[in-house]
C-alpha positions in Angstrom: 41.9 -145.3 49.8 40.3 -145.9 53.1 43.0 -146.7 54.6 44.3 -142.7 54.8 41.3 -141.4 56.9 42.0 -140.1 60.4 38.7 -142.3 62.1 38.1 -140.4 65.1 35.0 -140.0 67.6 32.3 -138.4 66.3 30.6 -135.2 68.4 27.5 -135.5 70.0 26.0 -132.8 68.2 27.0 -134.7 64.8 25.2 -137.4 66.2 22.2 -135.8 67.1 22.2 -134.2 63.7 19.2 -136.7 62.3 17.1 -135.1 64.5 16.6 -131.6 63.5 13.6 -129.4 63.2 12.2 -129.9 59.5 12.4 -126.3 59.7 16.1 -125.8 59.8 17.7 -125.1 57.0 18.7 -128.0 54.4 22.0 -127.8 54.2 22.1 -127.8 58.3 21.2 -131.9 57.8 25.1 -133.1 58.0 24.2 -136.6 58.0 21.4 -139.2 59.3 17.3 -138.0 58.9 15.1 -138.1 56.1 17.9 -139.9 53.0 16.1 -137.5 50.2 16.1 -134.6 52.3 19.6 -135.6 53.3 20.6 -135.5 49.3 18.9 -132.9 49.0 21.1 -130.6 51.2 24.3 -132.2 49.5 22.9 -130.9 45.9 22.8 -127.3 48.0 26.2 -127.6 49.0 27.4 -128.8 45.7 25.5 -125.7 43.8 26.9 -123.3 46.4 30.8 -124.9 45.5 30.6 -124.1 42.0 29.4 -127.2 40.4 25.9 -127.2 38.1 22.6 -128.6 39.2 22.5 -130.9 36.6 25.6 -132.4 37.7 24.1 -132.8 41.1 20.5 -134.1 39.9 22.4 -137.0 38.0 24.6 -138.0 40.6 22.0 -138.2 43.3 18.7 -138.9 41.9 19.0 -142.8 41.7 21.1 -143.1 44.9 20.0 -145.3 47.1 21.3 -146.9 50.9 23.6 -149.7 50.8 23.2 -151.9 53.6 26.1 -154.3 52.5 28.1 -151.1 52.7 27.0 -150.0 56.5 27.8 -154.1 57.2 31.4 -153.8 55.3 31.9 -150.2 57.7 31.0 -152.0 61.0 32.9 -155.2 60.4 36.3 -154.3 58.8 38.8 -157.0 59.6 41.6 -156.6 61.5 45.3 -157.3 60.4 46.7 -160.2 62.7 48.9 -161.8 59.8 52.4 -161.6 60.7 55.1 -159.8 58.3 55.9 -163.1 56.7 52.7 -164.7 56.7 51.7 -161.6 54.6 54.1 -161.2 52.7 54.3 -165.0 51.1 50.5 -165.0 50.7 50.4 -162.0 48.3 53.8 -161.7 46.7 53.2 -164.7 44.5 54.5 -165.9 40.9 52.1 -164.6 39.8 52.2 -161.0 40.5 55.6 -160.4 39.8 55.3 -162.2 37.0 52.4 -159.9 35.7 54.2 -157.2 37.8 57.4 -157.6 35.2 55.0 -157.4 32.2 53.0 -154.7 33.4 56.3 -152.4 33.3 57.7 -153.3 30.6 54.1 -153.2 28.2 54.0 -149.4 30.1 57.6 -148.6 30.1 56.8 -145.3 27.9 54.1 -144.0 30.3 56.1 -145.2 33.1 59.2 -143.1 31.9 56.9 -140.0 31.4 55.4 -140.7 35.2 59.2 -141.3 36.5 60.4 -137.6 35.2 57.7 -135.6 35.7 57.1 -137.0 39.8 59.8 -138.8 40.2 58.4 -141.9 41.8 60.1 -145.4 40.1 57.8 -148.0 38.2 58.0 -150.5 40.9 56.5 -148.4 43.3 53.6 -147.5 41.6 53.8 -151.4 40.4 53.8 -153.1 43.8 50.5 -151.0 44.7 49.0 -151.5 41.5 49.6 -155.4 42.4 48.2 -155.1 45.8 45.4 -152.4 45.7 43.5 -154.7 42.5 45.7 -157.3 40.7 46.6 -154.9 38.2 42.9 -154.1 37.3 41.2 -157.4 38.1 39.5 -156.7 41.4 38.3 -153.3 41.5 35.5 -154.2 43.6 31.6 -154.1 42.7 29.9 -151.7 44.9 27.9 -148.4 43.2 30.5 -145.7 43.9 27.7 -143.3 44.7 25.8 -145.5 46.8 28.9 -146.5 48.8 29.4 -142.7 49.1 26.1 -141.8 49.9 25.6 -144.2 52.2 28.4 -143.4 54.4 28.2 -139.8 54.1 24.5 -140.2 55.2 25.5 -142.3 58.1 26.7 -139.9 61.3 29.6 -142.3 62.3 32.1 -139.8 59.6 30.1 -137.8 57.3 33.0 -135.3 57.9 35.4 -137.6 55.9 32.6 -138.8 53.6 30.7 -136.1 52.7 33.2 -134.1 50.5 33.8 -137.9 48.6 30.2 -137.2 47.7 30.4 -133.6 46.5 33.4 -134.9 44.5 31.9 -137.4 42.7 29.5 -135.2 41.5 32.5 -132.9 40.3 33.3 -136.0 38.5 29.9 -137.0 36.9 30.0 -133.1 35.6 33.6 -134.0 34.2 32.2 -136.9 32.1 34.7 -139.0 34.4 32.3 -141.4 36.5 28.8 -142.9 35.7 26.8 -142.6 38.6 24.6 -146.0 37.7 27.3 -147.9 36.4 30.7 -146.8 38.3 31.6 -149.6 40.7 34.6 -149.8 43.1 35.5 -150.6 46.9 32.7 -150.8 49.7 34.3 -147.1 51.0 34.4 -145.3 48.0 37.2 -146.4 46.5 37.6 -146.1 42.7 40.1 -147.8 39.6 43.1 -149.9 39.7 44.8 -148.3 42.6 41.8 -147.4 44.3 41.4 -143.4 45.0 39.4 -141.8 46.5 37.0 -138.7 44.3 38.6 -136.1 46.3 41.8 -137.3 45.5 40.8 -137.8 41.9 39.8 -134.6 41.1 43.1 -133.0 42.6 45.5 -135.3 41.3 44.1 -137.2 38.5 46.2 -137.1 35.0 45.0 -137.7 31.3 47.7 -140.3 31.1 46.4 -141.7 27.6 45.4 -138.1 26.0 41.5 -139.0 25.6 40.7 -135.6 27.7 39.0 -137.4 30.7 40.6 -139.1 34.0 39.5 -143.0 33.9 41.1 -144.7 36.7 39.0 -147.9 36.1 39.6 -148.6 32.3 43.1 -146.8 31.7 46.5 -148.2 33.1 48.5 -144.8 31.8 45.9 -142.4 33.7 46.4 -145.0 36.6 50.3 -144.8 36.5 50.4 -140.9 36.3 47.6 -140.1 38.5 49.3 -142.8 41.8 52.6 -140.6 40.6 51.2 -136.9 41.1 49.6 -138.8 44.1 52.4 -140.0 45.9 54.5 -137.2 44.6 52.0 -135.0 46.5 52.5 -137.4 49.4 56.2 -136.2 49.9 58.2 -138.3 47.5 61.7 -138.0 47.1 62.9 -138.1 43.8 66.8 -140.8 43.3 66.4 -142.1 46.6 65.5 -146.1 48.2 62.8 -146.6 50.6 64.2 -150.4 51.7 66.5 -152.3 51.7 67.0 -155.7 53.3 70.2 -155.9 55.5 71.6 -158.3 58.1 72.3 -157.4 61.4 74.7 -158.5 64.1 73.4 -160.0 67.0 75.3 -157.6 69.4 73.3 -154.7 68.2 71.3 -152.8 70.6 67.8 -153.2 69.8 66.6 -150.7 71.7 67.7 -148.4 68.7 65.4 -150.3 66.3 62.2 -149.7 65.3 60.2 -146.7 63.6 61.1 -143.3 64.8 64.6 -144.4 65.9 67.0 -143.1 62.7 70.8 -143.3 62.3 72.5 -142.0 59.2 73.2 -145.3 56.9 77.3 -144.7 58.2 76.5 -144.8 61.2 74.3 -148.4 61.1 77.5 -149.6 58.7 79.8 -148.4 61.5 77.5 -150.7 63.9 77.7 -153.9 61.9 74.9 -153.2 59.3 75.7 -154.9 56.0 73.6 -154.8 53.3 72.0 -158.0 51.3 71.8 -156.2 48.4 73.2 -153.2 46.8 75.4 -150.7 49.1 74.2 -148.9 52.0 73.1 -145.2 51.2 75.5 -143.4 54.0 74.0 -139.9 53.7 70.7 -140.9 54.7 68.4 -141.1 57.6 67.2 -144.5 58.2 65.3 -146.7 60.8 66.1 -150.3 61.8 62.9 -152.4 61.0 62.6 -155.8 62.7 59.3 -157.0 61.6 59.4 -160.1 63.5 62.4 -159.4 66.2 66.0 -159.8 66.1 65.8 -162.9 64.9 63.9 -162.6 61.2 64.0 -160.5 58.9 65.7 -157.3 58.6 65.5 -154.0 56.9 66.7 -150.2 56.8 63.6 -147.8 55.8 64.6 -144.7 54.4 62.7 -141.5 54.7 61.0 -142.7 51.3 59.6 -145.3 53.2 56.8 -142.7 55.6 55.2 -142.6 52.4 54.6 -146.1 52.4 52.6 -145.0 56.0 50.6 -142.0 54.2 49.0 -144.5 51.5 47.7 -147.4 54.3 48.9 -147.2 58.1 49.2 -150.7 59.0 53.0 -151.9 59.7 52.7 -155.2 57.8 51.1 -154.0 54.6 53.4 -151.3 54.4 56.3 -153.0 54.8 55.3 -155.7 52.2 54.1 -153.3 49.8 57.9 -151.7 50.2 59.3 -154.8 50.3 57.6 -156.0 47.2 59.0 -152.9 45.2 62.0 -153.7 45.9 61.8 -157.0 44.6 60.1 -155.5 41.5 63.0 -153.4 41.2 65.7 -156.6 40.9 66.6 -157.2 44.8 66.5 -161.0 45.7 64.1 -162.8 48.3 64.7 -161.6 51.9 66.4 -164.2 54.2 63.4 -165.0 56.6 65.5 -166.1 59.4 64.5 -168.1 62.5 61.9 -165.5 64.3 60.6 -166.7 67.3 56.8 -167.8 67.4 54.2 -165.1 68.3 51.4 -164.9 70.4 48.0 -165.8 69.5 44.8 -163.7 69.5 43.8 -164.1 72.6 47.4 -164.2 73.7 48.0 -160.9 72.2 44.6 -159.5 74.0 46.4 -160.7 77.5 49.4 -158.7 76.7 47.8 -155.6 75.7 45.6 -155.7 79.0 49.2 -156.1 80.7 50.8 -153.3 79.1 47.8 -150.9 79.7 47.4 -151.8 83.1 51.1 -150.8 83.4 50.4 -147.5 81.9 50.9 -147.7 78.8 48.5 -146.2 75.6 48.2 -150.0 73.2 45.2 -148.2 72.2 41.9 -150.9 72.2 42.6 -154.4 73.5 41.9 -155.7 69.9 45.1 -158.4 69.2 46.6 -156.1 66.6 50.5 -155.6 66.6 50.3 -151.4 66.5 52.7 -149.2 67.0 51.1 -148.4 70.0 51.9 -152.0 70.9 55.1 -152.1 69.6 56.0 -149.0 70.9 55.0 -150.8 74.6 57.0 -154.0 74.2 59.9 -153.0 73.6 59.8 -150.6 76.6 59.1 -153.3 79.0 61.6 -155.5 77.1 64.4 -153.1 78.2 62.5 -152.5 81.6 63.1 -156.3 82.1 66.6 -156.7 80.8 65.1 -158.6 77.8 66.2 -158.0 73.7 64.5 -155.1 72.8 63.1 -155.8 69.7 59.4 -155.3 70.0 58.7 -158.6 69.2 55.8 -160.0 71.8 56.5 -163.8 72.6 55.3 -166.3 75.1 58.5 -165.4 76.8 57.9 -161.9 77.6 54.1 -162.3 78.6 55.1 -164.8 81.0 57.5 -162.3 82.4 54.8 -159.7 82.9 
């Protein structure tokens, strides 16, 4: 799972690592330089961790550099599909159709995930769907390659590197085939794509066979995403969403991520739930995907773990959204949201906002919470609704 890692600047001196002296020691070549001298210092490491040399031989010796995995690194899309856009494009008939069947054909493992971890079956369901189609696209690059190739590349050999060194714990667990284990273009392994590291920490024997096999086994995929998102800070008997409708009168400067009321106190401001009943006890936040005017929903403290596995906004708030559906609630009320901006519309904002002062991070047409964060500021500033919904409306203002 990409999506978790932290990317941030790399040093200058892990930049300039591809350039020392041949006689430095091998295990001083972090990334970049010779590739089999490179490998080389990754067995070292490996052997110095605990794990056996003929582990580390197997692993490495046929790895090669993948270029189609350096292209995939320096071109990764950008999301710019709104809430709803998203969310009708990949919560189809189809997968909660297969999403339905998929629990009830597991119901027995899913039971034995549910009370060990605590985490409900369309939870782990709704990711399953997402992350691979329940199985069907895992994704066809070498795992070791992929790995090797961005460990040997200095733009994060930080977060890479240990991927690599776990692997090989892997291949020494009989638990990956280092010429025939494929997955995502970072990495990525099975049906709801981990990554080694967190493999070899939280990976569970769901089907009793003695091994960890992510790819070929849906039980040791349902109880390994459990102890994962356990780990994650699940908490066990309560929601994470829940659609609600919202009166017009509300303040929506309170909305938003960050911003939490106890569920009584939303009721008391003319909160009322679609479905179900509103959980009064806890903490929740006021999510308006698309402003005031679509969609609504409360997001429980269940829901930041939604923001651990992937930290984009839309995909999290779909895959939450989608669980709940899995889980029996009905399709959300897409309101009447008024129409976005465009790319380039989006750029023009951003440049606004950050020549006003405020951190939108790059000027890159992405919705963030940076972003967000920003436009409902100068919303208020400007006596507009606050809802952090950027319109035609607003950029004309600024």
């Amino acid at each position: 799972m990409t999506r978790r890692f932290r990317f941030c600047p790399i040093p200058l001196a892990a930049a300039l690592t591809g350039l020392l002296l041949t006689t430095a020691p091998i295990m001083a070549q972090q990334c970049g330089g010779d590739f089999r001298q490179f490998l080389a210092g990754v067995k070292q490491e490996a052997v110095a961790k605990g794990l056996s040399a003929r582990a580390a031989d197997r692993t490495l010796a046929g790895a090669q550099i993948d270029r189609k995995v350096l292209s995939r690194d320096r071109a990764q899309g950008v999301f710019k599909m709104t809430f709803l856009d998203f969310s009708k494009r990949v919560i189809s008939g189809y997968r909660m159709k297969n999403g339905a069947a998929n629990m009830k054909k597991y119901a027995s493992v899913f039971q034995r995930e549910e009370a060990e971890y605590g985490v409900p079956a369309p939870v782990i369901t709704a990711f399953w769907a997402l992350e691979t189609d329940f199985g069907a696209v895992q994704g066809d690059f070498n795992t070791v390659n992929a790995l090797a190739t961005l460990a040997h590349d200095c733009r994060r050999p930080h977060l890479f590197r240990p991927q690599l060194i776990a692997a090989i714990e892997m291949v020494q667990h009989g638990d990956l085939d280092p010429q025939r284990t494929t997955g995502a273009w970072a990495g990525e392994i099975g049906m709801v794509q981990m990554l080694p590291e967190d493999i070899i920490k939280f990976g569970k024997d769901g089907d009793g066979d003695g091994h960890v096999k992510l790819k070929e086994s849906a039980a040791d995929a349902i109880m390994t995403a459990g102890a994962f998102i356990q780990h994650l800070g699940w908490r066990r008997g309560e929601p994470w969403l829940q659609e609600v409708a919202v009166p017009q009168s509300l303040d929506w400067a309170a909305t938003g991520l960050g911003k939490t009321r106890s569920g009584a106190e939303w009721a008391a401001l003319g909160v009322k739930p679609r479905w179900g009943s509103i959980s009064q006890n806890l903490q929740a936040s006021l999510l308006l995907p698309q402003g005031r005017k679509g969609p609504a929903f409360l997001a429980y403290p269940n829901f930041n773990i939604y923001l651990e596995w992937n930290q984009s906004f839309v995909y999290t708030t779909t895959a939450a959204y989608f669980a709940t559906r899995l889980a029996g609630a009905p399709i959300y009320t897409q309101g009447n949201p008024e129409p976005g901006l465009n790319d380039a519309q989006m750029k023009q904002l951003q440049s606004k906002l950050a020549a006003r002062g405020y951190d939108v991070g790059k000027i890159d047409g992405i919705l963030g919470a940076g972003t967000r964060a920003a436009v409902q500021d100068v919303q208020q500033q400007l006596g507009m609704p606050a809802d952090a919904w950027p319109t035609s409306a607003l950029l004309n203002r600024l």
